[in-house]
C-alpha positions in Angstrom: -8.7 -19.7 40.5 -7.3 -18.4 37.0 -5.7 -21.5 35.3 -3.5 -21.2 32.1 -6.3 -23.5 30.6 -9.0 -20.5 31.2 -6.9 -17.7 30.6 -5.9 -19.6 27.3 -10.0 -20.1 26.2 -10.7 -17.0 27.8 -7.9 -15.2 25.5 -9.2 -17.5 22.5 -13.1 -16.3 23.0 -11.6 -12.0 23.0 -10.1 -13.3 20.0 -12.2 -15.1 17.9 -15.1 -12.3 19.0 -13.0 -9.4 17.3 -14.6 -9.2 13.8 -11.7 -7.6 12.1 -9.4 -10.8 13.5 -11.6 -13.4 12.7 -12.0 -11.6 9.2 -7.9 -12.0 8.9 -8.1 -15.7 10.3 -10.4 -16.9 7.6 -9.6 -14.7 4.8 -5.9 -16.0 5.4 -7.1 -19.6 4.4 -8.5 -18.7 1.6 -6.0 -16.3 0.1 -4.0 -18.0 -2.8 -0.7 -17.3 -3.0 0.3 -16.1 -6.9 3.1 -17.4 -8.1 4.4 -18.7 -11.6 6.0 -21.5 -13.0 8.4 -21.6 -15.7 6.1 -22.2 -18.4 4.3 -19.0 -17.5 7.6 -17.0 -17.1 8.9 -17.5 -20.5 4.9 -16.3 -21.9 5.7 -13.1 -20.2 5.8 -10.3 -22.6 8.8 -7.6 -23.0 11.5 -10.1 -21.9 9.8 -10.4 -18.3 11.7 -13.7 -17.9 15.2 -11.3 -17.0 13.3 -7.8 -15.7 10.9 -9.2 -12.9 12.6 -12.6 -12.6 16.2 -12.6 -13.4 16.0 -16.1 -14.4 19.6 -17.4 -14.5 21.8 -17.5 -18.2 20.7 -21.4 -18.5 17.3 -21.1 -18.6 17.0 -17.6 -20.2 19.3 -18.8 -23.4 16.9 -21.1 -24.6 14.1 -18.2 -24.9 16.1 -15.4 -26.3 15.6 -14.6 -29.6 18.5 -15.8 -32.3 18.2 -12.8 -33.9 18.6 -9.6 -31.1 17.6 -7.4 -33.5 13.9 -8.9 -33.5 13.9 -6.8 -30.0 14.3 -3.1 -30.2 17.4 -1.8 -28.8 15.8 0.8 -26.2 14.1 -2.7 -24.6 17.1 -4.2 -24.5 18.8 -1.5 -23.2 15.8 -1.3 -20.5 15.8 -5.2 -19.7 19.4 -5.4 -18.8 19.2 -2.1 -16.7 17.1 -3.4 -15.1 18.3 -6.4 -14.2 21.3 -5.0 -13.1 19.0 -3.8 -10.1 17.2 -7.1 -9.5 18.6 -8.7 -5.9 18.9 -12.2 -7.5 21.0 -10.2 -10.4 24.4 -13.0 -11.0 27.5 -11.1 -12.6 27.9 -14.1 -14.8 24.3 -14.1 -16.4 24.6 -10.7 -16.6 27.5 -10.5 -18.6 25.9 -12.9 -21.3 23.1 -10.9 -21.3 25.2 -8.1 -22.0 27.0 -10.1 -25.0 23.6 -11.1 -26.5 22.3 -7.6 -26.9 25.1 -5.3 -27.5 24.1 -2.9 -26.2 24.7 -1.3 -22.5 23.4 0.6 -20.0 20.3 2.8 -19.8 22.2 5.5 -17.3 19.3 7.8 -17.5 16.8 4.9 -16.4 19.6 4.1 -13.9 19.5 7.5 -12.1 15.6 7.8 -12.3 13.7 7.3 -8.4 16.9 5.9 -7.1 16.6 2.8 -9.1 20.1 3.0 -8.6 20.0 2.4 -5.1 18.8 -0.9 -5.9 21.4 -2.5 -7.5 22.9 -4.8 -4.5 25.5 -7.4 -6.2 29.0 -6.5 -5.4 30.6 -7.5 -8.8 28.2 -5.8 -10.6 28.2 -2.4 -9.0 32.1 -2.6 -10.1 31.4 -3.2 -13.2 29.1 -0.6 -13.5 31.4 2.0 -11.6 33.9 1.4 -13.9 31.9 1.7 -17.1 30.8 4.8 -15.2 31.3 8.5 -17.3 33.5 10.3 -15.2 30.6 13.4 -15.6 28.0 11.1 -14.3 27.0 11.5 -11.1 26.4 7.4 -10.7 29.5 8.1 -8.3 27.9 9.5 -5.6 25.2 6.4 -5.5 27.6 3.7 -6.4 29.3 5.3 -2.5 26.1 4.7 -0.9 25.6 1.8 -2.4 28.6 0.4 -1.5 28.4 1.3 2.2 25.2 0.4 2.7 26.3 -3.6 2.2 29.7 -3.4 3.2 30.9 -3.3 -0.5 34.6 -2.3 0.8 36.5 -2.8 -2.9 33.6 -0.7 -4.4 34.6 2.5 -2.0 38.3 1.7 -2.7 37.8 1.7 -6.0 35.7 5.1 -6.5 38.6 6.8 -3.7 41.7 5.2 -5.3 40.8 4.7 -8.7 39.2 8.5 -9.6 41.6 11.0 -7.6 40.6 13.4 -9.6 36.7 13.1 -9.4 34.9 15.5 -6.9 32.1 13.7 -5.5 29.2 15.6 -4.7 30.4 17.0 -0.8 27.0 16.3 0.7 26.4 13.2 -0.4 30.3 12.0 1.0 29.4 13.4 4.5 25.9 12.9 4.8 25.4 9.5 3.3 28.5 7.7 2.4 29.9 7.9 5.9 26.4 8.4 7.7 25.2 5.0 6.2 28.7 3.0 7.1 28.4 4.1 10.6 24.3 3.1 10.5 24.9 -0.3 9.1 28.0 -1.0 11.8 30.8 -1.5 8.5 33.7 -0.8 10.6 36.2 -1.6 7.9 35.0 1.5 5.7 34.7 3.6 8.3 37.7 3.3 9.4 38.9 3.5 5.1 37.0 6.8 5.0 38.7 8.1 8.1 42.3 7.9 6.4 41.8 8.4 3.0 39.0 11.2 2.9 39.6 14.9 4.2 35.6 15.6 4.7 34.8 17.0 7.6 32.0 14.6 8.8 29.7 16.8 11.5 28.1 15.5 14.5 26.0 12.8 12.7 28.4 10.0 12.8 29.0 9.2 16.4 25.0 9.6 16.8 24.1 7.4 13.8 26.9 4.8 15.4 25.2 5.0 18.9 21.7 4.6 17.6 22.8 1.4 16.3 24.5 0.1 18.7 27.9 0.2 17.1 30.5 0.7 20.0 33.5 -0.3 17.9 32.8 2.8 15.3 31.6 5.4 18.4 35.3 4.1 19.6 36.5 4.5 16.5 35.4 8.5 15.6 35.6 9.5 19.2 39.5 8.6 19.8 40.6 8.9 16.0 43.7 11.4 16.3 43.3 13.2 13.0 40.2 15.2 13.1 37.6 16.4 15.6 34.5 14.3 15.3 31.7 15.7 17.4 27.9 14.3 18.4 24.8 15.7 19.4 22.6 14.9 22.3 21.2 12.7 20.0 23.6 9.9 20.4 22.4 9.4 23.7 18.9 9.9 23.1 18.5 7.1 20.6 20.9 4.7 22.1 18.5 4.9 25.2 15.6 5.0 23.2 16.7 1.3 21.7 18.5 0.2 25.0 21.9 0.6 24.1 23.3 0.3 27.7 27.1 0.2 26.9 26.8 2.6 23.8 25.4 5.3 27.2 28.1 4.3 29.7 30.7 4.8 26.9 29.5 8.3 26.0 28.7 9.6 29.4 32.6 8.8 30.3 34.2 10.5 27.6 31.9 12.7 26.0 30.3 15.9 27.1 26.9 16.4 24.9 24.8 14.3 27.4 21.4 14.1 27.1 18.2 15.4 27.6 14.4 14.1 28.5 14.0 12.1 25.4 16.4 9.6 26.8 15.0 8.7 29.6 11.5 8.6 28.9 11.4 6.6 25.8 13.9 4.4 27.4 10.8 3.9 29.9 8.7 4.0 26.7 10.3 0.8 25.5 11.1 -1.2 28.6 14.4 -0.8 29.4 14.2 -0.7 32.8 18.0 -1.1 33.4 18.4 2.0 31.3 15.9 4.0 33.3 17.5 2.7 35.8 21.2 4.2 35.2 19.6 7.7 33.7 18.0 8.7 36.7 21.1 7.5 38.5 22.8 10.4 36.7 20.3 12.6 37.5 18.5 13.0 34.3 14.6 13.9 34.6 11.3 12.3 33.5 8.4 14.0 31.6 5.0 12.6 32.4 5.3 11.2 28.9 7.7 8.3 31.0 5.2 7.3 32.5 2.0 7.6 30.5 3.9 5.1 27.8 5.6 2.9 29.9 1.2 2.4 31.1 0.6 2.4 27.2 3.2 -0.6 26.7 2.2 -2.3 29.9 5.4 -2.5 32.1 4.3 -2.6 35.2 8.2 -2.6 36.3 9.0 0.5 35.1 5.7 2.0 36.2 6.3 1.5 39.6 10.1 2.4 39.2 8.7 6.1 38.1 6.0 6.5 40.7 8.1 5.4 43.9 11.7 6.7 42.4 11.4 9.9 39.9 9.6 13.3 40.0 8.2 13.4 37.0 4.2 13.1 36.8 1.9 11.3 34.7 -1.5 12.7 32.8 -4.7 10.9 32.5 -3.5 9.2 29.7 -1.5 6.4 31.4 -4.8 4.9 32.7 -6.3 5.5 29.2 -3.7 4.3 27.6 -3.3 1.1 30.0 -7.3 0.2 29.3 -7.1 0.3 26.1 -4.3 -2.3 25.8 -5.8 -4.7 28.3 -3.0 -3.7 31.3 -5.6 -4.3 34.3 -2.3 -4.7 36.7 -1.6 -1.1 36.0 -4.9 0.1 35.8 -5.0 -1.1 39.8 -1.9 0.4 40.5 -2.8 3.6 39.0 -5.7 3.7 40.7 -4.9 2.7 44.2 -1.4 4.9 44.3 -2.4 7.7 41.9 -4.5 10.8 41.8 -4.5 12.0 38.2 -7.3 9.6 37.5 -9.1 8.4 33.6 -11.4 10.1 31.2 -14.1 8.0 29.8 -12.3 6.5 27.0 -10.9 4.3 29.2 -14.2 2.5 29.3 -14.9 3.0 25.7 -11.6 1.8 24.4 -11.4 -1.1 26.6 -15.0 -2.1 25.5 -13.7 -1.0 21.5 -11.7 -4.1 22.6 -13.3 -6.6 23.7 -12.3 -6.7 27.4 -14.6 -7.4 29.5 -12.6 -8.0 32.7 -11.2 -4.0 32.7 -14.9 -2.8 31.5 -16.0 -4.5 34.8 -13.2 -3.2 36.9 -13.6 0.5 35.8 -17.7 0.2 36.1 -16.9 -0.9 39.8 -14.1 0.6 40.8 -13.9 4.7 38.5 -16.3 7.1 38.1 -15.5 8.4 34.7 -17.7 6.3 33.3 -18.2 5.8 29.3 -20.2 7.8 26.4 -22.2 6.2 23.7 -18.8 4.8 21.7 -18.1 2.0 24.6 -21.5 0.2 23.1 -21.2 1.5 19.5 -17.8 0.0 19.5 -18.3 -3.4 21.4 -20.7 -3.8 18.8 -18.5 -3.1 16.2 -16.0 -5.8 17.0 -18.5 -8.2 17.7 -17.8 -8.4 21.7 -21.7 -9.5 22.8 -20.8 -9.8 26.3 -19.3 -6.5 26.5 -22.7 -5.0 24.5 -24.9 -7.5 27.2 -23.1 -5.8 30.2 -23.6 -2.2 29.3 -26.9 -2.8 28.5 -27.2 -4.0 31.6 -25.4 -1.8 34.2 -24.9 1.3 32.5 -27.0 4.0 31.2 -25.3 5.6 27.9 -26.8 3.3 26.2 -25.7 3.4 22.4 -26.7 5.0 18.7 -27.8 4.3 15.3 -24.1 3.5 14.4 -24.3 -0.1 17.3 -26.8 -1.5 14.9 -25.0 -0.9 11.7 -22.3 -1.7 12.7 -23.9 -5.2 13.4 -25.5 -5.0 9.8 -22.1 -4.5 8.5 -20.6 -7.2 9.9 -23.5 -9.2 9.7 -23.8 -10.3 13.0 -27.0 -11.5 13.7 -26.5 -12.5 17.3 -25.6 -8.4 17.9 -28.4 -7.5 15.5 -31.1 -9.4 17.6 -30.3 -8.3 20.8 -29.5 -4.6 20.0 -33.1 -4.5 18.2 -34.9 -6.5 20.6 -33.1 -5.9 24.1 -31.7 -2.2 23.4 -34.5 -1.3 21.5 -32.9 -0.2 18.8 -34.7 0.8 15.6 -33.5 0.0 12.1 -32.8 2.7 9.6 -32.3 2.6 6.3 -28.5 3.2 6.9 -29.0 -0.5 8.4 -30.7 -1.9 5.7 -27.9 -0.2 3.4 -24.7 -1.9 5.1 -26.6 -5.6 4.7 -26.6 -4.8 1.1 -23.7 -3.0 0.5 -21.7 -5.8 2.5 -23.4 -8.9 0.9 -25.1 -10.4 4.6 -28.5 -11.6 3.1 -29.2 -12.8 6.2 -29.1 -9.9 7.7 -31.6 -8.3 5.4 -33.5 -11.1 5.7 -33.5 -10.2 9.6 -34.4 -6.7 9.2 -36.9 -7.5 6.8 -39.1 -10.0 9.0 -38.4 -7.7 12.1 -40.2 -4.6 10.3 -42.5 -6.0 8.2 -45.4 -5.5 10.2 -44.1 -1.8 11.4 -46.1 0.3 8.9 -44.6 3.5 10.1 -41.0 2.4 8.9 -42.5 1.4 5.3 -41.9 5.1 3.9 -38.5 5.4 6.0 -36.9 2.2 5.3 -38.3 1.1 1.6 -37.3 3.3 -0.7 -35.9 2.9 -4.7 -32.2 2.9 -3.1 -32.5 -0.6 -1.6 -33.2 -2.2 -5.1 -30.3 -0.1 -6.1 -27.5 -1.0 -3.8 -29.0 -4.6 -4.3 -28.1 -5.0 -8.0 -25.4 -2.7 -7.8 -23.6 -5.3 -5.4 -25.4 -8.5 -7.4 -27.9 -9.4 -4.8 -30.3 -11.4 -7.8 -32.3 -13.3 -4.9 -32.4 -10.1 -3.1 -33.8 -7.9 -5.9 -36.3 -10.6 -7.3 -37.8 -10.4 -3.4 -37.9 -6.9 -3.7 -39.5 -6.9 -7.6 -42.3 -9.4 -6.2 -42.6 -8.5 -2.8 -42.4 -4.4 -2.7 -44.0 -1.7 -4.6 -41.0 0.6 -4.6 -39.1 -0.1 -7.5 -36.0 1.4 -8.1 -34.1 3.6 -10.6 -32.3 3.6 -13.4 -29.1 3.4 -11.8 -29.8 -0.2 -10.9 -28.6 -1.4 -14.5 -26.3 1.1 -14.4 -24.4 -0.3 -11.3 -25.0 -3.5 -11.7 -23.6 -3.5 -15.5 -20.6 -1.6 -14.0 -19.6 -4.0 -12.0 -20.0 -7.4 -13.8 -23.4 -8.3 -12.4 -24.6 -9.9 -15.6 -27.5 -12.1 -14.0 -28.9 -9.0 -12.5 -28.5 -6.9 -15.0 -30.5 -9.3 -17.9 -33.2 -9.4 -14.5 -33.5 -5.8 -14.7 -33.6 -5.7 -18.4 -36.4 -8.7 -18.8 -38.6 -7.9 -16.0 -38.3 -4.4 -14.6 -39.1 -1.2 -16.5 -36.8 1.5 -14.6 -33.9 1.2 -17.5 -30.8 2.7 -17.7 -28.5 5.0 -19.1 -25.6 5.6 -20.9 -23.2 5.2 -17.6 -24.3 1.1 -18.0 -22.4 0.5 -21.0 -19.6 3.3 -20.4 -18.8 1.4 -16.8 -19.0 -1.9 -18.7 -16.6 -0.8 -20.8 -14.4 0.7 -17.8 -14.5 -2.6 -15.9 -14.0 -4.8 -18.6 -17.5 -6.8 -17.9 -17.2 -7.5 -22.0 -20.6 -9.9 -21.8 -22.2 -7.4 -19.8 -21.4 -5.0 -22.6 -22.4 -7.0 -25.7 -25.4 -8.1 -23.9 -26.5 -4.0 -23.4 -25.5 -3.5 -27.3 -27.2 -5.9 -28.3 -30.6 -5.7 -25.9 -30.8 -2.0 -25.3 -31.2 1.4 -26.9 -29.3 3.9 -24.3 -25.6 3.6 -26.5 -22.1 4.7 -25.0 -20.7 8.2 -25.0 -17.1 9.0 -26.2 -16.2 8.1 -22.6 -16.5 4.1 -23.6 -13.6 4.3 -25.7 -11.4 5.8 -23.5 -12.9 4.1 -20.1 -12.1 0.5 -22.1 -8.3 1.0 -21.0 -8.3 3.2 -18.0 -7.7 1.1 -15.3 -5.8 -1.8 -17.4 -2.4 0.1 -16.1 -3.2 -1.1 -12.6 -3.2 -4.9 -13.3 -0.8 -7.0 -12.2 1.9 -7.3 -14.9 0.8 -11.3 -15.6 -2.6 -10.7 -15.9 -2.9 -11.5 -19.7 -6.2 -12.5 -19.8 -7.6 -9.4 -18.5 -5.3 -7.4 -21.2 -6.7 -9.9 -23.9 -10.6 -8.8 -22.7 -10.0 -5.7 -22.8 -8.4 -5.9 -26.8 -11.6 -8.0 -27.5 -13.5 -5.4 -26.0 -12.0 -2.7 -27.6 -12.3 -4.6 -31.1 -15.9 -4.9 -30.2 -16.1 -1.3 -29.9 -14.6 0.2 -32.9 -15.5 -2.8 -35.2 -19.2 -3.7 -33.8 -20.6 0.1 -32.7 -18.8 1.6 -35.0 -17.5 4.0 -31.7 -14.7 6.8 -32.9 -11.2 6.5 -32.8 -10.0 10.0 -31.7 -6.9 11.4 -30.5 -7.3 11.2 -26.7 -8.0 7.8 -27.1 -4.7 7.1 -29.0 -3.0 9.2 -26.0 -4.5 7.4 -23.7 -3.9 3.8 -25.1 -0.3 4.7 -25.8 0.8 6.2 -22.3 -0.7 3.1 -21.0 1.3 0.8 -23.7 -1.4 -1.3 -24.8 0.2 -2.7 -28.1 -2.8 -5.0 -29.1 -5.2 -1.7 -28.9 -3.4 0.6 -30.5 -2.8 -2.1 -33.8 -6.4 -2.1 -33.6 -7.4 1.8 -33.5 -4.3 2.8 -36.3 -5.8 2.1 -38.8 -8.6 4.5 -38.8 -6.1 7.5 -38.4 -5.7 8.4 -42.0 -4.5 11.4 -44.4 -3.1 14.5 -43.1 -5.6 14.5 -40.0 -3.9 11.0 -38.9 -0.4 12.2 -39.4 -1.0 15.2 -37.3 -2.9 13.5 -34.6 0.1 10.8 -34.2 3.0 13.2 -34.7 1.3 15.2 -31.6 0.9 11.8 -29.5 4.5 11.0 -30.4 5.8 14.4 -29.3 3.2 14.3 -26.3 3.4 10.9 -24.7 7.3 10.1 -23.8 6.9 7.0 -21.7 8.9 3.8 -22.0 6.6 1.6 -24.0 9.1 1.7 -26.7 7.4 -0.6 -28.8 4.0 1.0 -28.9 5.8 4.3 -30.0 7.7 2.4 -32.9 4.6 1.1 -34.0 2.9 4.5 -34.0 6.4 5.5 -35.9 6.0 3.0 -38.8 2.4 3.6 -39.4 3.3 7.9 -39.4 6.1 6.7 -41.9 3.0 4.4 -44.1 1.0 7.7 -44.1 3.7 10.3 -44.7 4.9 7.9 -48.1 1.4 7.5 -49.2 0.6 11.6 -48.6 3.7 11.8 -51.0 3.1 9.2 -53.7 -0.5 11.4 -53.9 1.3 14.7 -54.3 3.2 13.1 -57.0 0.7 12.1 -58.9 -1.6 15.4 -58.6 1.5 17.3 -60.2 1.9 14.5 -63.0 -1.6 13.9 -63.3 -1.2 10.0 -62.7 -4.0 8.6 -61.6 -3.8 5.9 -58.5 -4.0 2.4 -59.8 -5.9 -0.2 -57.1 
């Protein structure tokens, strides 16, 4: 007898068996949630505080520089924009904001990637409306905007308040209206109706019925003025979500009707009342009714379809319904049906850790499995399900089972797949230990094929010294340095230095004899491993190429905007680099630090662009790189100015024959 206790453990063991679940349990407790206080807020650089935060007038006040003009008027320009767009944005802070900088709107920034779409406060989108240029298409947004939360004034305003501006046609009918009737604002629908002459298609009745909005499907369908006209659609995804009423209302007065879709993804969904009143109406089922209703495991509906409706099913809905655990309708199927399974029923319900439907299908199909049902158990960790096939089936499984098990490091797995199944280790095996960090699974393979001689040529090889340094296995490559004779390459450092391992790499460097190469320092430098880097300058002879310079700052731009301590390594680093090795300062590399707007990094490298070379190279970044890090480009700006003076001051005194006093 099934108690609610057993099913409960039972359900608890599938669980807690599923490797990628228990991985999502236990990484959950651990993840730290990021968040900053207002100490860290106000450190945040380009005005942060308002841009990302929209910390309220109150707090901001106190942080704001007395003098505006200490920030450059395209940042403040930016910082207010944007803003504007924040959802916590306050009409009253933002008017002070707008008071302290004097300056307003960045309409082009406004009107880039729908930014905005964004902007969400009501008083402020009127603000911003009327501030508007009557030549800017803003309009047409601001209308969206406005019916998309219900912003009523907003669309009386843009109507009432600009008679004479032609909004853009397409964006009237296809959004303005469209999104009022999606989002169920009755009030501006019914405004748009009287005071607009668009003719609005068939969209707006079937945007109204798809969510669920009877009052507004009322509304169009008995408004005197106009014709308003659907498509089958409005049927077809009211059904779809279970919109029983929205149905009736349009199969009594309406004459698009429906088609197939209706019905079956009513069936899809569970809406067995809908299904119900469809077929009443005579409306016909695809096998697809009935192959997801299996899929979603409504045994209700299923049996509805088989007994009541002509449509068929394909061997999909007992697929389907093993893979997702439905063993009720895997029965049913199998005792009223004919159209039968195809072997992935058994290999997704094993892929799934369900042991209960693998036994049912073994006993009670003949489609049997293929290799996957075992190879996939043993990816998700289900034992049992691995221990039964083994048992009572003959597919048996591949290489992949057992790494699979290395990956996951699953020594139970690992155990009985090489000493039950018979399943030898490869070096792919050995590789996933490494490359996932399960030393104990290495450790495993290790002791289990010591003694096999004809594996020593197969499995040992320089590649597993490799992958260990290059994923900081020190224990794991010192047992290989005493222990083997193999040795490894001189991509060891290399990897290892890439990515931070600095332990290993000093190992390598002290007690091996393989070296490296240039890529150690350049992927140092890439990854910001600044210790790793000095260490390699200061211990070895391979150098950098160009590429160290310009690798220093690639991947800054995807930090986190906080992260200042990474941006402060990488300025040390690149300090270290043009200062200590003496590494050269060329254009690209200005390009690149510019685009990416790090300020600290480009103060450092100006200096060493000089004469007319250096005013040419920074006139073509200037005229090159047009992003938004305005204060990077006024920097680069006052240093052309510093160069372009001092080029003239030594053409003056050529022609006068001065000479330069130091």
């Amino acid at each position: 007898m099934t108690t609610p206790t057993t099913t409960t453990t039972t359900l608890f063991k599938c669980i807690f068996r599923s490797i990628y679940i228990r991985q999502l349990i236990f990484n959950h407790t651990t993840t730290k949630r990021t968040s900053l206080k207002g100490r860290d807020i106000i450190k945040l650089p380009l005005l942060g505080m308002i841009s990302i935060y929209a910390m309220p007038w109150h707090f901001v006040k106190h942080y704001l520089p007395k003098d505006r003009n200490q920030i450059l008027p395209e940042r403040r320009r930016r910082v207010i924009t944007e803003y504007c767009c924040h959802s916590k944005a306050t009409l009253d802070t933002f008017n002070h904001l707008l008071k302290w900088s004097n300056v307003e709107f960045d309409w082009e920034y406004l009107k880039r990637d729908g930014y905005c779409l964004t902007v969400r406060d009501e008083k402020i989108l009127e603000y911003i409306v009327k501030k508007c240029p009557l030549n800017n298409y803003y309009f047409d947004w601001a209308m969206e905007q406005a019916c998309k939360y219900g912003h009523l004034s907003i669309v009386k305003l843009i109507c009432s308040s600009f008679k004479g501006l032609q909004l853009q046609p397409f964006q009237i009918k296809k959004i303005a209206m469209y999104t009022a009737c999606s989002k169920g604002f009755t009030d501006i629908v019914k405004y748009l109706l009287e005071n607009r002459t668009e003719q609005w298609g068939d969209a707006a009745i079937d945007r109204a019925a798809t969510n669920n909005h009877l009052d507004i499907v009322k509304l169009l369908h008995f408004h005197k003025s106009r014709a308003i006209g659907c498509t089958k659609n409005a049927i077809n995804f009211a059904s779809e979500h279970g919109h029983l009423e929205v149905v009736k209302f349009l199969f009594e007065h309406r004459t698009e009707r429906c088609n197939s879709y209706a019905i079956d993804e009513a069936a899809k969904n569970g809406y067995i009342e809908m299904v119900k009143y469809l077929h009443e109406l005579g409306v016909r089922t695809t096998n697809y009714a009935m192959d997801s209703a299996c899929h979603q495991g409504n045994l209700e509906i299923v049996k509805f379809l088989h007994f009541n409706c002509k449509g068929g099913a394909t061997k999909n809905a007992m697929d389907w319904a093993s893979m997702n655990g439905h063993i009720d309708i895997v029965r049913f199927l199998s005792e009223h049906r004919t159209e039968g399974s195809t072997n992935n029923a058994m290999d997704w319900a094993a892929e799934n850790g369900n042991i209960e439907m693998v036994k049912y299908l073994h006993q009670h199909r003949s489609e049997g499995a293929t290799t996957y049902a075992m190879d996939l158990a043993a990816k998700n960790g289900h034992i049992e399900i691995v221990q039964f096939l083994s048992e009572h089936r003959t597919e048996g499984c591949s290489q992949e089972a057992l790494n699979y098990a290395a990956r996951n490091g699953d020594i139970e797995m690992l155990s009985f797949l090489v000493d039950t199944v018979k399943i030898k280790c490869q070096l792919d095996t050995l590789k996933e230990s490494l490359e996932n960090g399960h030393l104990d699974t290495f450790h495993f393979i290790y002791n289990h094929i010591s003694n096999n001689k004809k594996n020593d040529k197969i499995l040992w090889t320089t590649e597993v010294m490799d992958l260990a340094a290059k994923n900081g296995h020190i224990e794991i490559v010192k047992f290989l340095s005493e222990h083997r004779t193999e040795g490894a390459t001189n991509r060891a450092m290399d990897m290892a230095a890439g990515n931070g391992h600095f332990e290993v790499v000093k190992y390598l460097h002290f007690n091996r004899t393989e070296g490296a190469t240039t890529y150690a320092m350049d992927y140092a430098a890439q990854n910001g491993h600044i210790e790793v880097f000095k260490f390699l300058h200061e211990h070895r002879t391979e150098g950098t190429t160009v590429m160290a310079m310009n690798r220093t700052v690639l991947f800054t731009k995807f930090l986190p905007f906080n992260e200042n301590q990474e941006c402060t390594d990488r300025e040390e680093l690149a300090s270290f680099l043009i200062n200590a090795r003496k590494e050269k300062c060329d254009e690209g590399f200005l390009l690149n630090i510019t685009t990416c707007g790090y300020y600290g990094i480009v103060k450092l490298a100006l200096p060493h662009f000089v004469g007319p070379k250096g005013i040419v190279s920074i006139q073509r970044v200037l005229e090159t790189n047009t992003s938004d890090h305005f204060e990077v480009r006024e920097l680069l700006k006052i240093h052309l100015k510093e160069l372009n003076k001092k080029q003239f001051i030594g053409f003056f005194q050529r022609i006068f024959g001065l000479e330069t006093k130091d």
